[in-house]
N, C-alpha and C positions, 0 to 999 in steps of 0.2 A: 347466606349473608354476605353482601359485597363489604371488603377488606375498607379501613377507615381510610388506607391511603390512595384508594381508587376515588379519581375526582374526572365527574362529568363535565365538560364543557362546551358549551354552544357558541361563544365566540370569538372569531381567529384574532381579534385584535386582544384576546384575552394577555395582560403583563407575564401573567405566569409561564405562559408559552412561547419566548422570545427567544428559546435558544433554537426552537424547530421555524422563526420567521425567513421564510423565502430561500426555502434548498436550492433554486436553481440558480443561485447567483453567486457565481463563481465569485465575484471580487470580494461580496461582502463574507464570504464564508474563507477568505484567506486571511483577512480583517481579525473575523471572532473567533476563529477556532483556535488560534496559538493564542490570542492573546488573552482569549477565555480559558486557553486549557481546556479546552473542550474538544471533540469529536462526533459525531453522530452515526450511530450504527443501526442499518435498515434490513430487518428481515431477522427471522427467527434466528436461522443458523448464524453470522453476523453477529448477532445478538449474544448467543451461547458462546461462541469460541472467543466473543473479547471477554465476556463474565473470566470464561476458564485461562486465561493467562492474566487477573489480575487486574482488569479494568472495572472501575468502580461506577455505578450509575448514579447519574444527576438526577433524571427522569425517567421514566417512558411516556409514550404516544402510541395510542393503538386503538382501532375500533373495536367495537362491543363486543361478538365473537369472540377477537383474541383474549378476551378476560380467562376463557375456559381455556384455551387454545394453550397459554403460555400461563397457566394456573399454577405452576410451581415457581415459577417465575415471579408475578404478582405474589406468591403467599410470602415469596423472600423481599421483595419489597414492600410488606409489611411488616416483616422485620426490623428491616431497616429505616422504616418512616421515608421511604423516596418514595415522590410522589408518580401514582399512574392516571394520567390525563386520557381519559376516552371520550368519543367525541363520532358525530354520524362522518362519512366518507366525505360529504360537501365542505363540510367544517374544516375539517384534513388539510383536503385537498386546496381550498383560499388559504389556507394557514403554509401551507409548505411550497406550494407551487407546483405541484406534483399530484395525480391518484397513486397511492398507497395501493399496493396490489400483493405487496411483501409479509406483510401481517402488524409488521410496528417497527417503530422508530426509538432510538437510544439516546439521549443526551450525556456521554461518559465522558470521566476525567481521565485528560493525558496522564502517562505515564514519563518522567523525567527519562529521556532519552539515555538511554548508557554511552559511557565512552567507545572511541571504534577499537582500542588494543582489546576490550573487555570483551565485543562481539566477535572480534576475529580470535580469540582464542577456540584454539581447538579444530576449528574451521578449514577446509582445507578445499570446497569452491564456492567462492566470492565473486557478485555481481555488482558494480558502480555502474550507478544510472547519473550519466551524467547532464544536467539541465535538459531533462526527458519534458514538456506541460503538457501535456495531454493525461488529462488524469487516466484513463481509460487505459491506455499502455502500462502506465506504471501498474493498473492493477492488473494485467493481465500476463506482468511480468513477473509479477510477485506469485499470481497463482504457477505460474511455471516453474519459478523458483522452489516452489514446495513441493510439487511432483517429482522432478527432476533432480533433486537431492541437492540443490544449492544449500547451503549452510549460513548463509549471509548477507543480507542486502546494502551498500552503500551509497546513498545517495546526496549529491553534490548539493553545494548554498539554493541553485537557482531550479532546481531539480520539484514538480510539483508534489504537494503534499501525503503524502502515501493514508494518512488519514484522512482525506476529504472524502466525502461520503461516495462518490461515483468511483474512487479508487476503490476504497473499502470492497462497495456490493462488488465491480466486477471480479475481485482476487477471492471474491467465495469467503472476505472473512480468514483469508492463508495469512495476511500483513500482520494478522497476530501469531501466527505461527514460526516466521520465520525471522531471525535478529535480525534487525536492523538499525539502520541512526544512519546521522549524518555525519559527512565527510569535510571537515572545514578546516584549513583552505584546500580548494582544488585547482590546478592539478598539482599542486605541489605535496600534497597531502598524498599520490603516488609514491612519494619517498617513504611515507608510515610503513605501507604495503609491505616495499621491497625489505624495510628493516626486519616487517616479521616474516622474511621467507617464501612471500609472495613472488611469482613471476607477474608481472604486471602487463596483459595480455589486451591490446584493442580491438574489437570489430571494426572493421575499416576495409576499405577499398587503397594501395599503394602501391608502389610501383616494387618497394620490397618485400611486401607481406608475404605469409607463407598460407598455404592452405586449410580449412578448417581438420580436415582430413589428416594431413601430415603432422600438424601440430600435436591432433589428439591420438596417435597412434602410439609417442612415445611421451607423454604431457609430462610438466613439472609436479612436486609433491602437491605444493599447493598454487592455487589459479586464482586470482584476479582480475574477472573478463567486463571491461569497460565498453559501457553503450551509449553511443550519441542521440543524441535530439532530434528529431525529427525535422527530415527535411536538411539543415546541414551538417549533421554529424558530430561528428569528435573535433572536437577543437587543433588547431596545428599545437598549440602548446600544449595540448593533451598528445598527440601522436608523438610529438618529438622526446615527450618523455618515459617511454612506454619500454617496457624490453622486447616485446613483439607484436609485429601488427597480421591480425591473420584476419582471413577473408571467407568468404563461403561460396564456394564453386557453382557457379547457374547457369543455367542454358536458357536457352528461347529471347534471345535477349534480352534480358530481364537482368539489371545491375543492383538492385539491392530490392530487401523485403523490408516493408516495416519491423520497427523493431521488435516489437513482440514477437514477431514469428522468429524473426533471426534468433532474439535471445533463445528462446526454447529450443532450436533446430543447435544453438552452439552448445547448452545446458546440458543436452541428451550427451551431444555427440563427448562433451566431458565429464560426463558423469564418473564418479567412482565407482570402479567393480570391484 
């Protein structure tokens, strides 16, 4: 017997379905998502690790199949009266701007951001992504961050949305994993840092920096490792207020990696043993 809140639909311009209208548009999903409170989470796993820290679902979206597929899933969204929208791949796929190949789609409510004294408690390596848009890094920063034993994530006003759906998928679903919020104002908001104990550390290229190597050999208690934007980096008013500016040693001459790799390559090398 399909569950009462299982609801077929055959077309994308269906009202009910407006919170999954046109995934691939970056502007209009910076638009809805805060201001809806909403987020969309793509792919079974995704799916599970935002349920298990406490994000609530609006909807889902998902082809036929996954009725069986993610059948504990639907039996608790009959539970709860949220509705599950199934619908053929064609339908989907006009309806999102995308083929769905993940199994299904989430429409969940944000969670009220915590304070940052509240995330950094306890915390002893913390990453600021500072005005990072490329959603693709930030999530590929965040999946490193949760490997790698970061405890923290903080990211700046103009830094993109760690919940847009292309962050999300790439970080594996980790963004729920790992604390995070925002940092406001920055850079001066490197002052909070230093109050609780942070050494407030930037990846950067200078002429004083010290080595990633050297840094990590004898590191502070706790770390605050701050990452520039892509393409031009860390701000001079971010560098000028930093307590250390360290670098990561390359050859073949080759002057900087994308961030993502950097973060992870500096993450490892400061990990806690």
């Amino acid at each position: 017997m399909v569950p009462l809140t299982v609801v077929r639909v055959t077309d994308p311009a269906d009202e009910r379905l407006r919170d999954y209208v046109g995934l691939t548009d970056m502007a209009l999903r910076r638009v809805v998502e805060p201001a809806g409170g909403l987020f969309i989470a793509e792919s079974e796993k995704v799916i599970r690790r935002a349920l298990a820290t406490g994000h609530r679902p609006r909807s889902f979206l998902m082809a036929d199949r996954w009725l069986t597929e993610l059948a504990d899933l639907v039996a608790d969204a009959e539970i709860a009266n949220t509705p599950v929208f199934v619908g053929e791949h064609a339908v989907i796929e006009a309806l999102t701007g995308f083929h769905l190949h993940r199994g299904a789609l989430a429409a969940m409510h944000r969670l009220p951001l915590r304070p940052v004294t509240e995330v950094l408690t306890g915390a002893r390596r913390v990453v600021v992504l500072e005005d990072i848009v490329d959603h693709t890094n930030v999530g590929a920063l965040f999946r490193s961050a949760a490997a790698l034993g970061i405890d923290a994530v903080l990211v700046t006003p103009r830094c993109a949305d760690p919940l847009y759906r292309r962050a999300v998928r790439v970080s594996m679903g980790t963004v729920f994993q790992v604390p995070w919020t925002r940092i406001d104002p920055w850079p001066a908001g490197a002052g909070l840092l230093r109050d609780n104990g942070f050494d407030v550390a930037a990846l950067a290229l200078s002429d004083d920096s010290v080595t990633l190597d050297a840094y990590a050999a004898s590191p502070p208690e706790r770390v605050a490792l701050v990452l520039g934007a892509e393409g031009d980096g860390l701000s001079p008013r971010t560098l000028a207020g930093v307590d250390t500016v360290v670098r990561i040693p390359m050859r073949g001459a080759v002057d900087s990696l994308n961030v993502a790799a950097a973060g992870a390559v500096a993450a490892w090398a400061l990990r806690v043993r």
